[in-house]
C-alpha positions as CSV (number, residue, x, y, z in Angstrom):
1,X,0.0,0.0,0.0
2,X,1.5,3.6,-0.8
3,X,1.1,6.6,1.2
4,X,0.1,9.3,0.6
5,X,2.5,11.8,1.5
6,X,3.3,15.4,0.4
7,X,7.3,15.8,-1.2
8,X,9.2,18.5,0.2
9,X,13.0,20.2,-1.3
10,X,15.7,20.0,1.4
11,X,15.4,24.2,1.5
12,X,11.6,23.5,1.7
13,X,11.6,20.7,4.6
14,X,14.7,23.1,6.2
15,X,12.2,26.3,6.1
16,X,9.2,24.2,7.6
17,X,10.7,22.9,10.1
18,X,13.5,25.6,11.3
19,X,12.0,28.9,11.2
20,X,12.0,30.6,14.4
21,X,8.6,31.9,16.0
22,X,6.9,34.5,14.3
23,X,9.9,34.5,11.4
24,X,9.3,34.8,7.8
25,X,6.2,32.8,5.8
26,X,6.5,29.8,3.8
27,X,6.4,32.1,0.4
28,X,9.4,34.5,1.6
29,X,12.7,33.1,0.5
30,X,15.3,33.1,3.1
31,X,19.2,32.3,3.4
32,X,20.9,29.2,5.4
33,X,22.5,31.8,7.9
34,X,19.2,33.5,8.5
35,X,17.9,30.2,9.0
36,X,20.2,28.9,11.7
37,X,19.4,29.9,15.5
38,X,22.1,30.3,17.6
39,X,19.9,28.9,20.5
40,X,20.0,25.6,19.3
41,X,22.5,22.8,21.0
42,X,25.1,21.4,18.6
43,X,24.4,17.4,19.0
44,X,25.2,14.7,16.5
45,X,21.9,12.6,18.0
46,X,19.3,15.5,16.3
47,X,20.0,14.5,12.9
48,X,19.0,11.5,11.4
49,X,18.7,10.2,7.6
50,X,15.3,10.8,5.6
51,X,14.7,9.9,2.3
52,X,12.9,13.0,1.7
53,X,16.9,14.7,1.8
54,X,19.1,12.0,0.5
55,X,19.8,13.1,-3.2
56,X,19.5,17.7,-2.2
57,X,21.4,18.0,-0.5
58,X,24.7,16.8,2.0
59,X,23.1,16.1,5.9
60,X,25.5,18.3,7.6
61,X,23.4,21.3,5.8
62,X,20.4,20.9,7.9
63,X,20.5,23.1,10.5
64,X,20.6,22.2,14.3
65,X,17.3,20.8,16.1
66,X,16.6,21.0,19.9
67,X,16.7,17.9,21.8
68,X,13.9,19.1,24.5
69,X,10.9,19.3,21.8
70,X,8.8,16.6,20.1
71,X,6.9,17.3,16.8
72,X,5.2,14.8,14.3
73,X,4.0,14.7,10.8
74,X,1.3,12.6,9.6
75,X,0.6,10.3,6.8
76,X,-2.6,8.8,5.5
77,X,-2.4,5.4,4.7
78,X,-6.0,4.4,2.7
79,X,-6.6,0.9,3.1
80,X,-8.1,1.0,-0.7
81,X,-5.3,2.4,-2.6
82,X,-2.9,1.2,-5.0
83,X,0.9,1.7,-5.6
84,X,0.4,5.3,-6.7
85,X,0.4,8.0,-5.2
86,X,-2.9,9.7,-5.5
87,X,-3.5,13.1,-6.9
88,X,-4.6,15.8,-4.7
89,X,-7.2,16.6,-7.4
90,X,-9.2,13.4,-7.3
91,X,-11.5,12.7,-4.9
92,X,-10.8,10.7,-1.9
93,X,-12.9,7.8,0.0
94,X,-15.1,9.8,2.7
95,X,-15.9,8.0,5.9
96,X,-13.8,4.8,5.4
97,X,-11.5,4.5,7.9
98,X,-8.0,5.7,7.7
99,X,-4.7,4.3,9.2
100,X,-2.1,6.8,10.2
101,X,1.7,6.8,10.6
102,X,3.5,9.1,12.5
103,X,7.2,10.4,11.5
104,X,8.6,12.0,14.9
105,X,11.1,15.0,15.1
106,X,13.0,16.6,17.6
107,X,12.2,20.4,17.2
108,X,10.6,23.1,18.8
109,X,6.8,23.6,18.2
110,X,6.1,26.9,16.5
111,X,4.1,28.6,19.1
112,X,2.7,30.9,16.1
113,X,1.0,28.5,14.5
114,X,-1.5,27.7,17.8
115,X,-4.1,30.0,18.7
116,X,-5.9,28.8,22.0
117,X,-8.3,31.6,22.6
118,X,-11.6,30.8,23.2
119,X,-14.2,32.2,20.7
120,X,-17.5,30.9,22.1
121,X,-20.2,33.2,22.9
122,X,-20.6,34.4,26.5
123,X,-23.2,32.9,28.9
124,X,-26.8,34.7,29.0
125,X,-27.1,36.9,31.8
126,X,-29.0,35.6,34.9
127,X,-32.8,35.8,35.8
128,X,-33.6,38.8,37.4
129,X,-34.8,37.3,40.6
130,X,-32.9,33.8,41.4
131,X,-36.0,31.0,41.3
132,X,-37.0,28.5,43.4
133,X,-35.0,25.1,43.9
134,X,-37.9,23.3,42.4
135,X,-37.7,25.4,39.4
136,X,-33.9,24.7,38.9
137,X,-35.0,20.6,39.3
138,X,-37.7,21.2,36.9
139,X,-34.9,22.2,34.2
140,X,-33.3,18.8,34.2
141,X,-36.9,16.3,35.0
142,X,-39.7,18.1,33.9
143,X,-43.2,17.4,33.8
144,X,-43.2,15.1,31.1
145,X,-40.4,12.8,32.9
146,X,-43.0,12.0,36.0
147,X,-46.6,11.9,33.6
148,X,-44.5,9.5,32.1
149,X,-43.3,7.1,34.6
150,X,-46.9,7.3,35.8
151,X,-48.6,6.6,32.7
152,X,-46.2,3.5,32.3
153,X,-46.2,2.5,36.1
154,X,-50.1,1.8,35.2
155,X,-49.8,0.1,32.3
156,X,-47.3,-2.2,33.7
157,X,-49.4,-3.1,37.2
158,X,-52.0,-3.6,34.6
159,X,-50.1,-6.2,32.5
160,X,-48.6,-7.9,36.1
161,X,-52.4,-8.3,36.9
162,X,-52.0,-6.8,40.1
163,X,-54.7,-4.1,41.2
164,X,-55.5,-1.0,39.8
165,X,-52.6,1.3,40.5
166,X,-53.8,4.5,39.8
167,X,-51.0,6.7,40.5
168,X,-51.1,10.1,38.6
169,X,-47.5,12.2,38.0
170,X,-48.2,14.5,40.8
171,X,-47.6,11.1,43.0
172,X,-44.7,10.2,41.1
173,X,-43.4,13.4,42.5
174,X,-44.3,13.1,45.8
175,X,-42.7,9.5,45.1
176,X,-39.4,10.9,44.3
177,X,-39.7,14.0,46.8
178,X,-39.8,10.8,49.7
179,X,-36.1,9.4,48.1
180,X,-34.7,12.6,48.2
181,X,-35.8,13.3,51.5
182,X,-34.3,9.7,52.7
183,X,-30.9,10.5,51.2
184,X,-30.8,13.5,54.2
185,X,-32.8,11.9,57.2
186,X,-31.1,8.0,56.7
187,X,-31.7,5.1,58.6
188,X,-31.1,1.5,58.1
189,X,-34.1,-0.1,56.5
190,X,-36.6,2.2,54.6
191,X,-39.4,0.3,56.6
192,X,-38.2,2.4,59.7
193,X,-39.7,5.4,58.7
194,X,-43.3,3.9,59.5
195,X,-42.8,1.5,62.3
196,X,-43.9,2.8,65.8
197,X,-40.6,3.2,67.4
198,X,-38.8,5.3,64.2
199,X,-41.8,7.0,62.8
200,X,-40.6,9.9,60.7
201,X,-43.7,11.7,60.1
202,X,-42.0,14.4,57.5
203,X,-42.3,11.4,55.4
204,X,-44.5,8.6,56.8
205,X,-47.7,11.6,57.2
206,X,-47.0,11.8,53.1
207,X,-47.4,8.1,52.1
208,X,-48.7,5.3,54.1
209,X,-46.1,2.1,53.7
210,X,-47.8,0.0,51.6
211,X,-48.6,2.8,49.2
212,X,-44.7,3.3,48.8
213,X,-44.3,-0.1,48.1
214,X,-45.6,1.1,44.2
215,X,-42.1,1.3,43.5
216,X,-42.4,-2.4,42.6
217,X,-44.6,-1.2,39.5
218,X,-42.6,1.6,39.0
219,X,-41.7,1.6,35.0
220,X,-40.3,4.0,32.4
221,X,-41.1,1.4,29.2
222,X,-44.0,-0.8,27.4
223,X,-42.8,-4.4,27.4
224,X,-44.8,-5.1,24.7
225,X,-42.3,-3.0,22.3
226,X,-38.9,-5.2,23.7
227,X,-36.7,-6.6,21.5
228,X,-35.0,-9.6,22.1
229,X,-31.0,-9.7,22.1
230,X,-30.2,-10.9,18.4
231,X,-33.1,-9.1,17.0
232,X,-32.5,-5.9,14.8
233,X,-33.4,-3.3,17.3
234,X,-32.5,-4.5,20.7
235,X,-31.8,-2.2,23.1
236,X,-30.0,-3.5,26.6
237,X,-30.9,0.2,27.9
238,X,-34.7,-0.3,26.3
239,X,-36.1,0.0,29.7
240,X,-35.0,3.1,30.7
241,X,-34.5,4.7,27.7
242,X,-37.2,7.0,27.2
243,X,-36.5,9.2,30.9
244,X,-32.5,8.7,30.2
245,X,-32.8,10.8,27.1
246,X,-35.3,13.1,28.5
247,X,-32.9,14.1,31.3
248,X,-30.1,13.5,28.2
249,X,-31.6,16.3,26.6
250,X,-32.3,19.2,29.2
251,X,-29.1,18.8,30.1
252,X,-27.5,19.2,27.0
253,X,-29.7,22.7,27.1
254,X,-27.5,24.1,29.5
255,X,-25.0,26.6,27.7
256,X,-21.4,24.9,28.0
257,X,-18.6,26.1,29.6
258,X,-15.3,26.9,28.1
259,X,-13.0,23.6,29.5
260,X,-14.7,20.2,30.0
261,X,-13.5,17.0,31.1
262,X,-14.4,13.2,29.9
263,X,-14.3,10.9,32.4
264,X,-16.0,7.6,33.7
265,X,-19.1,7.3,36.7
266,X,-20.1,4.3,38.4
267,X,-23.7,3.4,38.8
268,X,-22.9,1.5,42.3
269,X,-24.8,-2.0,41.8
270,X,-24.1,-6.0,42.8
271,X,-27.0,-7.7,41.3
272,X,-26.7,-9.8,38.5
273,X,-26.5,-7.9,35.1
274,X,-24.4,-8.7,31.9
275,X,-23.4,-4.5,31.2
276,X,-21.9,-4.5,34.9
277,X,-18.3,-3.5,35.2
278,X,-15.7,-3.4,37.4
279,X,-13.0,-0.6,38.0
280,X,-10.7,-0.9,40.4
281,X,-9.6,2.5,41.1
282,X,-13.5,3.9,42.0
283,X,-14.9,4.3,45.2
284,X,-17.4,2.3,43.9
285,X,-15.8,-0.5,42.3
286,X,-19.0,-2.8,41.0
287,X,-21.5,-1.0,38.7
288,X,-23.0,0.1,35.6
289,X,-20.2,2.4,34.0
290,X,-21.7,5.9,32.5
291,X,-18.8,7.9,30.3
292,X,-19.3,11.5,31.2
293,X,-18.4,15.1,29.9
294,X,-18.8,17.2,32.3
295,X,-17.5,20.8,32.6
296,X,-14.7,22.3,35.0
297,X,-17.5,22.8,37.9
298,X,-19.3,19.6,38.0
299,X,-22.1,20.5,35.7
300,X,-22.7,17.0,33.6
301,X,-23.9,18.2,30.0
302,X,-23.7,14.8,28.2
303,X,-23.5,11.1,29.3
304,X,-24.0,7.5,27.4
305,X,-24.2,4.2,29.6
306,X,-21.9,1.8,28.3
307,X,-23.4,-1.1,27.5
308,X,-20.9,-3.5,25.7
309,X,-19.3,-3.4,22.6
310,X,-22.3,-1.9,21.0
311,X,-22.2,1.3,22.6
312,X,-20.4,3.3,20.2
313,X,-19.9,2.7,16.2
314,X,-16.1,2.4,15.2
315,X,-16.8,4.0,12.3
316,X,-13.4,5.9,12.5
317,X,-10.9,3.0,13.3
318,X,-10.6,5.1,16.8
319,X,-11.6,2.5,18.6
320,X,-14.2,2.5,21.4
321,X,-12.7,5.0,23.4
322,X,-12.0,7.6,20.7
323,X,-15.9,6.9,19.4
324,X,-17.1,7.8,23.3
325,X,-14.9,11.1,23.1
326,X,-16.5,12.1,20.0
327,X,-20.0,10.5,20.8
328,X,-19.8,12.8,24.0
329,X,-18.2,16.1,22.5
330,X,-20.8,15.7,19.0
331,X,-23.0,18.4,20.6
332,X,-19.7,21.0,21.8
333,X,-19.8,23.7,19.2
334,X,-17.0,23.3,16.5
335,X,-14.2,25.8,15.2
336,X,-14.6,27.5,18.5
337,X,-12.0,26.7,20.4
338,X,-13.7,24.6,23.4
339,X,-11.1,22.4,25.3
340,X,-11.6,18.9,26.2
341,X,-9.4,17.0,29.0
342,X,-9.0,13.2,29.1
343,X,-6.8,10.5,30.8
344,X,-5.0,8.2,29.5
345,X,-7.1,5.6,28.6
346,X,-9.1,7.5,25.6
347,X,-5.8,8.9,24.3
348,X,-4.5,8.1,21.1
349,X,-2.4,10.4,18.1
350,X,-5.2,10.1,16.2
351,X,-8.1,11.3,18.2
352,X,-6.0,14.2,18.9
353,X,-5.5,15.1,15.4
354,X,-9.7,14.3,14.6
355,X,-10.4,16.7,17.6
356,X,-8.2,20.0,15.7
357,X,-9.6,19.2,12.5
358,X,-13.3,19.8,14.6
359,X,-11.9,23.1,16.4
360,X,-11.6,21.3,19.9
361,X,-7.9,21.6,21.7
362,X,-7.2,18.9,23.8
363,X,-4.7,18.5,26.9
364,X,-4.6,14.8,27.5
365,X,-2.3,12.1,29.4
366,X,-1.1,9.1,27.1
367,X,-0.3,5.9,27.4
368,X,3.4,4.7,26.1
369,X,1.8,2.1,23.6
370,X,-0.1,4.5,21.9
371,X,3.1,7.1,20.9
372,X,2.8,5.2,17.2
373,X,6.5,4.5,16.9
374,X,8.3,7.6,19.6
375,X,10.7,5.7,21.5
376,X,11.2,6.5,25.1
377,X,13.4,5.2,27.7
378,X,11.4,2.4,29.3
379,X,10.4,2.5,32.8
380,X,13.4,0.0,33.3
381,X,16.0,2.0,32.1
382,X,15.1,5.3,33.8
383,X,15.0,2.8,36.7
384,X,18.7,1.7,36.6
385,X,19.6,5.4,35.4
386,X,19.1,6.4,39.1
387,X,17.8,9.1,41.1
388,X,20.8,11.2,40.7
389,X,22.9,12.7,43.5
390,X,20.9,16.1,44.8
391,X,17.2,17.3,45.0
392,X,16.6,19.5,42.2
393,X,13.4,22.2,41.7
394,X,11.9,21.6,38.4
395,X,9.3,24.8,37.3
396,X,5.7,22.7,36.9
397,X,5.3,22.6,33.2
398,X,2.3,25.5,32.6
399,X,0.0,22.3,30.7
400,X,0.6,20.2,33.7
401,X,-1.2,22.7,35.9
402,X,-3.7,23.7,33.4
403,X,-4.6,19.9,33.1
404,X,-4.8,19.8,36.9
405,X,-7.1,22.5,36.7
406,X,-9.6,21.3,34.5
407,X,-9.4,17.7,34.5
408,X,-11.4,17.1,37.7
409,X,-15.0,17.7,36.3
410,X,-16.6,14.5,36.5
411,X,-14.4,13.3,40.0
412,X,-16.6,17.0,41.2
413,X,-20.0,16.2,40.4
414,X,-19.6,12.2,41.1
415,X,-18.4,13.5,44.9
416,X,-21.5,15.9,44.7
417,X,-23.4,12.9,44.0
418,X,-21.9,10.6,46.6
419,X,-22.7,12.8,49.6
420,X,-26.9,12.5,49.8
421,X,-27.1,9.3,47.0
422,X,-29.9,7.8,46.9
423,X,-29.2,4.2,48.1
424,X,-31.8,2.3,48.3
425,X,-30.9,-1.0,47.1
426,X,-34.3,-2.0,44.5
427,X,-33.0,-5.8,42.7
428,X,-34.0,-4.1,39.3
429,X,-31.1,-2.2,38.1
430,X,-32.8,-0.1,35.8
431,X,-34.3,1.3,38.8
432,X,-30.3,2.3,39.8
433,X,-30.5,4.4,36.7
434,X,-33.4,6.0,37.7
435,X,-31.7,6.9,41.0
436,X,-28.9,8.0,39.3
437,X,-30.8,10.6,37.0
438,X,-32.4,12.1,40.1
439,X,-28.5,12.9,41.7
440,X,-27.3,13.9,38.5
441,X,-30.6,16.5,38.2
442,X,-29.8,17.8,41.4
443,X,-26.5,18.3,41.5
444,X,-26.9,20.0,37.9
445,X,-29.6,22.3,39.2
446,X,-27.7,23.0,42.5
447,X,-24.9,23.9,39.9
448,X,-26.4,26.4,38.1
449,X,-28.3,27.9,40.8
450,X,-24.4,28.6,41.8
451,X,-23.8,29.5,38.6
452,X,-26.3,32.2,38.6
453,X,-25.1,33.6,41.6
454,X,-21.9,33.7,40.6
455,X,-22.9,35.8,37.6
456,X,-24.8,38.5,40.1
457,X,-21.9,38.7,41.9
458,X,-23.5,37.2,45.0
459,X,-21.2,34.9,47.3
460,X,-23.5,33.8,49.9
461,X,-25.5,30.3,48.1
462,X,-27.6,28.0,49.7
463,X,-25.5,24.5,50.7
464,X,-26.1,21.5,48.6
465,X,-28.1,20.1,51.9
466,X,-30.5,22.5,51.9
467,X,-30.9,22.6,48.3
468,X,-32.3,19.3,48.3
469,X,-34.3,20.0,51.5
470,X,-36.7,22.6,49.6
471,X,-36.4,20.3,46.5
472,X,-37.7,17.5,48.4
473,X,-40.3,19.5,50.6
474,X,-41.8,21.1,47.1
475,X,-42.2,18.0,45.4
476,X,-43.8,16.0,48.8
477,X,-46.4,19.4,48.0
478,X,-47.3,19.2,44.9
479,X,-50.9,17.7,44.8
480,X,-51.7,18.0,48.2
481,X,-55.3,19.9,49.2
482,X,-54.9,20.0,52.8
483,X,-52.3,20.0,55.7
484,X,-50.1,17.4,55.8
485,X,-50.5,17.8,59.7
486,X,-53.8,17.1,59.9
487,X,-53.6,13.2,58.9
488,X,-54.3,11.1,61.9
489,X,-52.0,8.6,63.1
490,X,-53.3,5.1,62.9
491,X,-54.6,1.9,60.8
492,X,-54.8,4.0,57.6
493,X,-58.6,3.8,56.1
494,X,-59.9,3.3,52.5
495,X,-59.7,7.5,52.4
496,X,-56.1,7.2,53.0
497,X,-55.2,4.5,50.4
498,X,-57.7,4.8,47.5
499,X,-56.7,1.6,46.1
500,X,-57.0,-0.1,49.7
501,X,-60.9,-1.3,48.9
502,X,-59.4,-3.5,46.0
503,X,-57.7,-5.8,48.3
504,X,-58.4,-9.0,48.3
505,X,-58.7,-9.4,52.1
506,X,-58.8,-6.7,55.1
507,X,-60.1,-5.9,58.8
508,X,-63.0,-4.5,59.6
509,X,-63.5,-1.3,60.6
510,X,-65.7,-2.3,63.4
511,X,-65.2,-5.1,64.8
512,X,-61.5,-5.3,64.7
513,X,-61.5,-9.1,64.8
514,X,-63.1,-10.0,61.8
515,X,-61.9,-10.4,58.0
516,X,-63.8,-9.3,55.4
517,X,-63.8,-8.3,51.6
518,X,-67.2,-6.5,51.8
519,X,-66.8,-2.3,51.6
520,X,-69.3,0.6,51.3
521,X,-68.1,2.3,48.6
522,X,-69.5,5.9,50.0
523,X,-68.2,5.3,53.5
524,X,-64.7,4.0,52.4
525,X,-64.2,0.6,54.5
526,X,-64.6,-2.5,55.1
527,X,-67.7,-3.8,57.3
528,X,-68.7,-7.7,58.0
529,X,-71.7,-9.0,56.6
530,X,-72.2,-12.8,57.6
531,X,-75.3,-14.6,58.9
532,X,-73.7,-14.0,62.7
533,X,-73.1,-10.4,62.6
534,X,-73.7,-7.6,60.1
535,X,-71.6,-4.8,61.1
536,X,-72.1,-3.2,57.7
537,X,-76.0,-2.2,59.4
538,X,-74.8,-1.5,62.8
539,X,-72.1,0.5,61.7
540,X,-74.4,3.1,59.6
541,X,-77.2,2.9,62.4
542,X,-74.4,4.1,64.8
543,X,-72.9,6.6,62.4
């Protein structure tokens, strides 16, 4: 296979790669003493032999390179070509992959030729009064996120044939309100919150025990459309999908920040599931993994699960990490100058060059395999080389503290998360996801509530704590006609739990011994009628 390669004069390949910083352009002629820097270290090692120079001219004309500098040029290698060369003029294969190779020299980067400053628009100024915390949560899972867990919750109880469910979105809320709540006030089993000894009425007042217990029909996705794995279609995130995107989407609204950071979460989770992962280095080492761009404050603006090797397309030959990096930063605005930060693992030559060509600087760690043919001392050698005699200070390189800076993003907003999480431990995992929408959503909001502030020029913000407080206490609300006070304490009645009268089997209200599944539907309750006793007449006479 030929490259494809572009042919360069020795005086040509000299001018290219000699010129000093903000010296003469490539269409200004220039002698070989104005070339030459006097800066440069005379050593034999700089120069080796390139076929490019071989029949120009004599080695020993090439000027002097530095030692201390890295640069690279690369050629495209196009798996469908012949022996020729191809013209420029003709054109080229579009999204067929491309294999690169990398020629390393040792000179200094032309500063010139990079221009880092950020050209993105600036942010919208701030609303003129700072809302409510339920109106930041509403940003990231609005109303259509609980009507549609509801509508879904029903249909599913319906297809389990279980009773009527009935639960509208403004109990979804409530629903969720109740989690967030627990995350503040914890105790050991959810359970405790209604039992005599424990009773937390903030939250057992709300919704009577059995009535929480809906979360067993809680669903966010018709069965009825599943695909099977193997079938064109299938979807191991089908179950959750439609509230991921939602919250997918209003995040993606907010207006990005100039630095962001692609890192990896951990959905913490034990049970049995083929997409769970393990990473040795999280807090949370078990879990479903979630790749995450996320910007230099902890604001998440774009997520994707990882599911297996069908999570991203390697449409690019970049493999499956370079696809996540560019599945992640597909919505950043391009030619602007936005700046990503990775680690090592997503790292490769050729991902770097793909982000420029998009507008997007990178400052990225790399792994040693991945330098495409630039030989470094081994971790052995510099081993035996010794530590040297003396301590000497070294200035911190200004991209080691700039990558510092910015590279923390997702490690922000996954501690955020990790102080209230929500950790109830359901069996269904997609149930996990939903928990982990509801952190992300209010860490976001809390985020840009700050965010806001910051903008006013306000320093005093409500703590995260409280944040979720009022979130929680506004979402318990919403529904409710009267006090929450006034609820009596008690064996709940048929007022209390609407779907209570479709039970197959209860106590009667008057009575208290007997079993019965007769009710008066105006009365709410239950009232034995049998040939011994017929409370259901004694207890209207009474009334």
């Amino acid at each position: 296979m030929a490259g494809r390669r572009k042919f360069y004069t020795a005086r040509e390949a000299i001018e290219y790669i000699c010129l000093p910083d903000g010296a003469l352009s490539d269409t200004e002629s220039i002698s070989d003493d104005e070339i030459a820097d006097p800066d440069f270290e005379d050593s034999p090692e700089a120069y080796e032999s390139d076929s490019s120079f071989d029949d120009d001219e004599p080695l020993a004309a090439i000027p002097k390179a530095n030692l201390k500098h890295l640069d690279f040029e690369i050629h495209n290698i196009h798996a469908d070509s012949d022996t020729e060369v191809p013209d420029d003029n003709e054109p080229q294969p579009g999204p067929a992959p491309v294999n690169k190779e990398f020629s390393w020299r040792q000179r200094k980067p032309p500063a010139a030729d990079i221009d880092s400053s950020f050209r993105g628009p600036a942010f919208s100024p701030p609303p003129d009064e700072i809302p409510s915390p339920k109106w930041y949560f509403d940003q990231f899972m609005d109303k259509s996120v609980f009507e549609h867990i509801s509508h879904q919750s029903n249909l599913y109880a319906v297809m389990k044939n279980a009773p009527e469910l009935k639960t509208t979105p403004s109990e979804i809320e409530q629903f969720i309100g109740l989690h967030i709540l627990m995350t503040v006030v914890r105790m050991p089993s959810y359970r405790m919150y209604w039992q005599t000894a424990t009773r937390y009425d903030p939250i057992a007042k709300v919704m009577g025990r059995k009535r929480f217990d809906l979360r067993t029909y809680i669903h966010m996705n018709d069965n009825t459309n599943v695909k099977q794995k193997g079938e064109p279609g299938y979807d191991p995130l089908f179950k959750v999908r439609p509230v991921l995107e939602k919250v997918r989407a209003n995040c993606l609204k907010v207006e990005p920040e100039e630095n962001h950071s692609i890192d990896e979460q951990m959905i913490p989770f034990k049970g049995k599931l083929g997409m769970k992962q393990h990473i040795k280095n999280k807090p949370q080492k078990w879990g479903i993994k979630v790749f995450t761009r996320a910007g230099v404050t902890g604001l998440v603006y774009d997520f994707e699960v990882y599911t297996g090797k069908g999570t991203v397309t390697n449409e690019r030959g970049l493999g499956v990490a370079g696809e996540v990096v560019l599945r992640l930063i597909s919505e950043v605005p391009k030619g602007l100058n936005y700046k990503c930060f990775f680690d090592n693992w997503f790292t490769s030559p050729e991902l770097i060059v793909e982000l420029k060509k998009m507008g997007i600087l990178t400052v990225a760690t790399i792994n040693r395999n991945r330098l495409r043919g630039c030989t470094l001392k081994s971790d052995k050698e510099l081993s035996k080389a010794g530590r040297g005699k003396q301590y000497v200070e070294v200035d911190r390189p200004h991209i080691v503290k700039v990558y510092n800076h910015n590279m923390g993003g997702v490690d922000l907003a996954d501690m955020f998360a990790a102080l209230y999480r929500i950790d109830i431990h359901p069996r269904r995992w997609y149930l996990r996801i939903l928990y982990y929408l509801i952190d992300l959503s209010l860490v976001n909001c809390w985020l840009l509530y700050r965010h806001h502030l910051n903008q006013k020029q306000e320093k005093k913000y409500m703590p995260l704590l409280d944040f979720r407080v009022q979130v929680a206490d506004a979402l318990i609300k919403v529904g409710k006609q009267a006090d929450l006070n006034s609820r009596k304490r008690g064996r709940p009645s048929l007022e209390d739990d609407p779907t209570s009268h479709q039970a197959k089997r209860g106590r009667c209200r008057l009575c208290k011994n007997g079993y019965t599944q007769m009710a008066c539907l105006k009365c709410k309750v239950l009232l034995c009628f049998t040939k011994d006793k017929n409370c259901f007449l004694e207890y209207h006479m009474t009334k």
